[in-house]
C-alpha positions in Angstrom: 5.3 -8.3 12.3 5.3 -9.0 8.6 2.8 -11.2 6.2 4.5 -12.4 3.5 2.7 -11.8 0.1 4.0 -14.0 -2.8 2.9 -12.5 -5.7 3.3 -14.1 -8.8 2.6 -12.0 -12.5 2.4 -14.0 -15.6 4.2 -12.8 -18.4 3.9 -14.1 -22.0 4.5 -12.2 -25.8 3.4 -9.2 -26.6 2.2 -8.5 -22.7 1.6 -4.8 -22.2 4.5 -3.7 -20.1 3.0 -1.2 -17.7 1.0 -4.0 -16.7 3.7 -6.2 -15.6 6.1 -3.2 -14.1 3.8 -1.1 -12.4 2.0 -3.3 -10.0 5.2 -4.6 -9.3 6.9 -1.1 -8.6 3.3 -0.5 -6.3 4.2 -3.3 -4.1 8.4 -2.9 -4.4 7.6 0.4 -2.6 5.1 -0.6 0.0 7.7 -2.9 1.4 10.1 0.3 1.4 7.2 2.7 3.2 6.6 0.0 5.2 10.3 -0.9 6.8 9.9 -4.3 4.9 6.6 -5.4 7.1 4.5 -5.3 3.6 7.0 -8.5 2.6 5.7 -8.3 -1.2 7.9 -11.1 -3.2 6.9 -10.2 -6.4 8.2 -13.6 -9.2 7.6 -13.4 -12.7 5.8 -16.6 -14.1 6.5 -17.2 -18.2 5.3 -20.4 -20.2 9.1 -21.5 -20.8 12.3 -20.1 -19.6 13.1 -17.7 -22.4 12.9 -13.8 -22.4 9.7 -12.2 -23.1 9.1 -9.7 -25.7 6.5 -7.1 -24.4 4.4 -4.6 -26.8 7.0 -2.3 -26.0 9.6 -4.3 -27.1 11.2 -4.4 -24.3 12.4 -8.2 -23.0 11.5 -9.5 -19.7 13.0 -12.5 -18.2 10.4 -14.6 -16.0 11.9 -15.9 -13.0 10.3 -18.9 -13.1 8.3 -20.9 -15.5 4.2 -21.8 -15.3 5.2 -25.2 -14.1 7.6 -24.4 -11.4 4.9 -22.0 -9.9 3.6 -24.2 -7.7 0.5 -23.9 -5.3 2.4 -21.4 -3.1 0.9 -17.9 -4.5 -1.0 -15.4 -2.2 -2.2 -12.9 -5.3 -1.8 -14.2 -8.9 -2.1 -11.1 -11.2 -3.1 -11.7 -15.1 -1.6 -8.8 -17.4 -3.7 -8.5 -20.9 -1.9 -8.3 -24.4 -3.8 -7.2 -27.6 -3.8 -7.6 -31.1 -4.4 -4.5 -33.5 -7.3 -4.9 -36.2 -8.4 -2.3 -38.4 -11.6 -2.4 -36.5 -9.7 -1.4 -33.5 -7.9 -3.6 -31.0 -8.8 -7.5 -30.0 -7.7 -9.2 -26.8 -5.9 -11.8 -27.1 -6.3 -15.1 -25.4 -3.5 -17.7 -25.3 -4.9 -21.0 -24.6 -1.5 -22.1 -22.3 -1.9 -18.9 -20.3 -5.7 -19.5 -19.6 -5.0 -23.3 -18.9 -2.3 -22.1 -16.6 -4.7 -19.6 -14.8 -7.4 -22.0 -13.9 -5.3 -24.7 -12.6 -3.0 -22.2 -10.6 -6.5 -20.0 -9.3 -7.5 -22.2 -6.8 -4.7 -22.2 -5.0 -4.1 -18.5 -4.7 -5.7 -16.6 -2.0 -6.4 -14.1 -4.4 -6.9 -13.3 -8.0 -6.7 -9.9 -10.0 -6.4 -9.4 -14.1 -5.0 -5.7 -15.6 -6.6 -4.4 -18.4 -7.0 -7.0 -21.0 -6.1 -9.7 -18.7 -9.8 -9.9 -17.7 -10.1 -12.0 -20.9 -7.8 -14.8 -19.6 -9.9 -15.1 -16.4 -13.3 -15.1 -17.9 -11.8 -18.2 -20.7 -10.2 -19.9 -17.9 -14.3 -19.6 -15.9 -13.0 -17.4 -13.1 -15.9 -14.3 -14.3 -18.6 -16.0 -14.9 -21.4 -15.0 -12.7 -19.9 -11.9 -11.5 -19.3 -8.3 -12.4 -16.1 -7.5 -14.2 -14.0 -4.4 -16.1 -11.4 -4.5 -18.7 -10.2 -2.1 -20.4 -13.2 0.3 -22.3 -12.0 -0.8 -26.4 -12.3 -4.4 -25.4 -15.2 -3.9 -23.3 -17.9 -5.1 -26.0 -15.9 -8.0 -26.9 -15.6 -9.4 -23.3 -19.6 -9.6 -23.0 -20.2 -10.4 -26.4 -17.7 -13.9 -25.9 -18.8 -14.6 -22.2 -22.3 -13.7 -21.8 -22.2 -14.7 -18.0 -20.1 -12.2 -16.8 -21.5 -8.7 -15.9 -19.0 -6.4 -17.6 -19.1 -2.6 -16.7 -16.7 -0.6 -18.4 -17.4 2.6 -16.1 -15.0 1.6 -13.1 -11.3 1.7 -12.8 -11.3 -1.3 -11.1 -14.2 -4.0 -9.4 -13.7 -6.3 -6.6 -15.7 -9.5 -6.7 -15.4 -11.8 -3.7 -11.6 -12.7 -3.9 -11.2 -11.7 -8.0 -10.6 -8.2 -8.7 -10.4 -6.9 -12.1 -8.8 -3.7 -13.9 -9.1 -1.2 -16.7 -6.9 0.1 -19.1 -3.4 0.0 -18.5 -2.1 3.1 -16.3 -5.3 1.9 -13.6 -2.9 -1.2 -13.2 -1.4 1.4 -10.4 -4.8 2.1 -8.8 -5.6 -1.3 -8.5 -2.2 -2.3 -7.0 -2.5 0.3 -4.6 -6.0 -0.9 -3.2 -4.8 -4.2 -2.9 -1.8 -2.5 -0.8 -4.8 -1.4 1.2 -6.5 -4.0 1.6 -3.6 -6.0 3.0 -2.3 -3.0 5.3 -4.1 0.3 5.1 -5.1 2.9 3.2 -2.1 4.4 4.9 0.5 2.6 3.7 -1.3 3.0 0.0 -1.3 6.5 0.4 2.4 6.8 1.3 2.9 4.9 -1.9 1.0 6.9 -3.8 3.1 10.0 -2.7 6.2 8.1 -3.6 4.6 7.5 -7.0 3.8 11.2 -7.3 0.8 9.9 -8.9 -2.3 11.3 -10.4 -5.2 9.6 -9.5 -8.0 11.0 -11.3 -10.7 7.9 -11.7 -13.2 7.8 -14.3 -16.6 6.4 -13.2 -16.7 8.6 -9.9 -14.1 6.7 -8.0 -12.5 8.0 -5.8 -8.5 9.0 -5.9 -5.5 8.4 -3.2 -4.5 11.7 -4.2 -6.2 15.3 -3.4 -2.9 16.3 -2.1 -1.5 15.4 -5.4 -4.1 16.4 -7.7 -2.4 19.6 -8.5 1.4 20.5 -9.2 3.8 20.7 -6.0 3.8 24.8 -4.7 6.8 27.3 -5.1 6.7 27.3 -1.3 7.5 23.5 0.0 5.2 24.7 3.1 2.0 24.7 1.2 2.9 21.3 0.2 3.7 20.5 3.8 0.2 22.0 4.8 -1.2 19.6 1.8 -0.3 16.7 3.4 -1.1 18.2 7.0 -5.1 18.8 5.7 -4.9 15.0 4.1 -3.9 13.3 7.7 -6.4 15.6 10.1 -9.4 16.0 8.1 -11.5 15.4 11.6 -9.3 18.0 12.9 -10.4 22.3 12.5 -9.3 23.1 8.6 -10.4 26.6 8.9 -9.0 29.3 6.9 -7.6 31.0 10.4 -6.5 27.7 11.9 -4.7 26.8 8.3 -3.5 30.7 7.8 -1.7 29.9 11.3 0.0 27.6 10.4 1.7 29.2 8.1 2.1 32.2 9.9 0.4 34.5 7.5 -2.8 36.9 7.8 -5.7 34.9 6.5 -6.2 37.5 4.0 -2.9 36.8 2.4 -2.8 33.0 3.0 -6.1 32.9 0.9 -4.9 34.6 -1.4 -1.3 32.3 -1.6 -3.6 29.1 -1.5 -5.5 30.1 -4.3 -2.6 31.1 -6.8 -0.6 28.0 -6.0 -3.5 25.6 -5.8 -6.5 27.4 -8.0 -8.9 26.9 -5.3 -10.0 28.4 -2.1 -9.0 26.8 1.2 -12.2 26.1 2.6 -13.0 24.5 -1.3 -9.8 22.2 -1.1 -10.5 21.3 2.4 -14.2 20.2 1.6 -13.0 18.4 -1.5 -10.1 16.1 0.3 -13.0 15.7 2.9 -15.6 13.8 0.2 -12.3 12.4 -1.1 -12.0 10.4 2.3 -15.7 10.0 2.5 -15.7 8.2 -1.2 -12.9 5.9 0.3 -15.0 4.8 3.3 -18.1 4.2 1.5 -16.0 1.7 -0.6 -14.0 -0.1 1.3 -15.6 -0.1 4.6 -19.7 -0.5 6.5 -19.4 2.2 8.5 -22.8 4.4 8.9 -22.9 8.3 7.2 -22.8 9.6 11.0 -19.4 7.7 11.7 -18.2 8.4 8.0 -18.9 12.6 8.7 -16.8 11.8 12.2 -14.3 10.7 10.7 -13.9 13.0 7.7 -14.2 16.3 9.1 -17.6 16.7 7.1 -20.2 17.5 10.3 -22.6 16.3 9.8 -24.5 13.5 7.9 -26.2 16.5 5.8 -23.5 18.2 5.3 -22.1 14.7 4.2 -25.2 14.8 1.4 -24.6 18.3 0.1 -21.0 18.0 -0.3 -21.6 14.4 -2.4 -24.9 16.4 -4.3 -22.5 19.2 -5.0 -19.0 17.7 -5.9 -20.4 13.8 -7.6 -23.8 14.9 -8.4 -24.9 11.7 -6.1 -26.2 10.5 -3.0 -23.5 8.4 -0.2 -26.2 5.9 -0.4 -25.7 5.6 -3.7 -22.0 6.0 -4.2 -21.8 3.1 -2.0 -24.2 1.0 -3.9 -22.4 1.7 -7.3 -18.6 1.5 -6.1 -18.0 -0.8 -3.4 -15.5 -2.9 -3.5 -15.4 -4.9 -0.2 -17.0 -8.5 -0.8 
């Protein structure tokens, strides 16, 4: 049974394309990897009815304009656009986009900027009293103009009630896909991600969609296979035998295949998707360290701590603390 989502991405001059396209190819294939359940409409929403030039140069077209948006939006996304100084770059802040953002906000059900864009929000109020990214060059300048909003430049992306906001430009994917998640599973984000054949290596400890990913595809398509077997049964038995099986080789010799066509051991790999999984369920969900270790495959709660000491140089507890982003 499908929920439609109506989301509606302002558009304006100068706009940093990426912003614009890639959310909009995130949720174009969640309604593919979905059978069309997802129901994403993505519209366009410009301040007049002509084409757009980007900083790319390329022209968009909006498909409708800020007054013919109406209250009917389920996630209003707020691209940035900059302006190049000799000091480095400035966001910039049009006052008929930030007008248009505070009287169209409380009427979506939810609200998310993309780089730069976190600028718009906090002029049109929508930051103040909460924590907030943008991307890390305009970082200074955000807190500097709007005191009452807690900027971190570390994460990728923070979730504040129902305002998220994003870094710099290529996170525009990352944060598309956890809204995917949020609306239907980390499932359905992951199989995006796959389509995407993205790299999702966050700064700031995050954690990525993409262990399976995170390295070239093999010269044999069933390592990659197995890749994506060890990503969907991490509670099940990973061990080298069990894994060498699989592949019907000796474990001597399927060691040493992992290793040339991965660079790491399989055991390594294994643990490393594990914490992976962890990192996603201390962010987005309450469940305790014993049900998190259940669930990933990890053991046991201090095997759980050793991994995240080893690998993030941090406790769960702490992880959690620093990178939730469930309200």
């Amino acid at each position: 049974m499908s929920t439609s989502h109506r989301v509606v991405i302002a558009v304006f001059p100068d706009v940093d394309l990426l912003d614009v396209t890639g959310p909009a190819e995130v949720f174009a294939l969640a309604n593919r990897e979905s059978g069309g359940r997802a129901d994403y409409r993505v519209r366009l929403a410009g301040p007049d009815a002509e084409p757009v030039a980007t900083s790319a140069g390329v022209r968009l077209l909006a498909d409708l304009t800020f007054a013919e948006v109406g209250a009917s939006v389920d996630t209003l996304l707020v691209p940035g656009a900059v302006d190049l100084h000799p000091d480095g770059p400035v966001a910039r802040v049009e006052e008929r986009v930030v007008e248009w953002v505070r009287d169209t906000a409380p009427y979506a059900r939810r609200i998310a900027s993309v780089c730069v864009g976190a600028h718009v929000l906090a002029a049109a109020g929508l930051l103040d009293g909460r924590r907030a990214t943008t991307h890390w060059s305009t970082a200074a300048q955000l807190a500097a103009e709007h005191p009452r909003v807690r900027v971190d430049a570390d994460p990728i992306f923070v979730r504040s009630g129902r305002v998220w906001t994003g870094a710099g430009i290529s996170t525009c994917m990352d944060l598309a896909l956890a809204l995917v998640a949020e609306d239907h599973g980390e499932d359905l984000a992951l199989a995006v991600a796959r389509q995407l054949v993205v790299y999702l290596r966050r700064q700031g400890g995050q954690s990525q969609f993409s262990v399976p990913l995170s390295v070239p595809a093999a010269a044999r398509r069933e390592l990659d296979e197995l890749r994506v077997f060890i990503a969907e049964h991490l509670a099940e038995d990973l061990s080298a035998p069990v894994l060498a099986g699989r592949m019907c080789l000796s474990e001597r010799h399927f060691a040493r295949v992992f290793r040339q066509e991965t660079g790491s051991s399989p055991a390594a790999y294994v643990e490393a998707a594990r914490v992976e999984a962890a990192r996603r369920l201390l962010e987005t969900t309450d469940r305790s360290p014993a049900q998190i270790t259940a669930d990933t495959g990890l053991g046991s709660v201090e095997t759980l701590h050793r991994a995240f000491r080893k690998q993030l140089n941090t406790t769960p507890a702490a992880y959690r603390r620093r990178f939730r982003t469930t309200s």
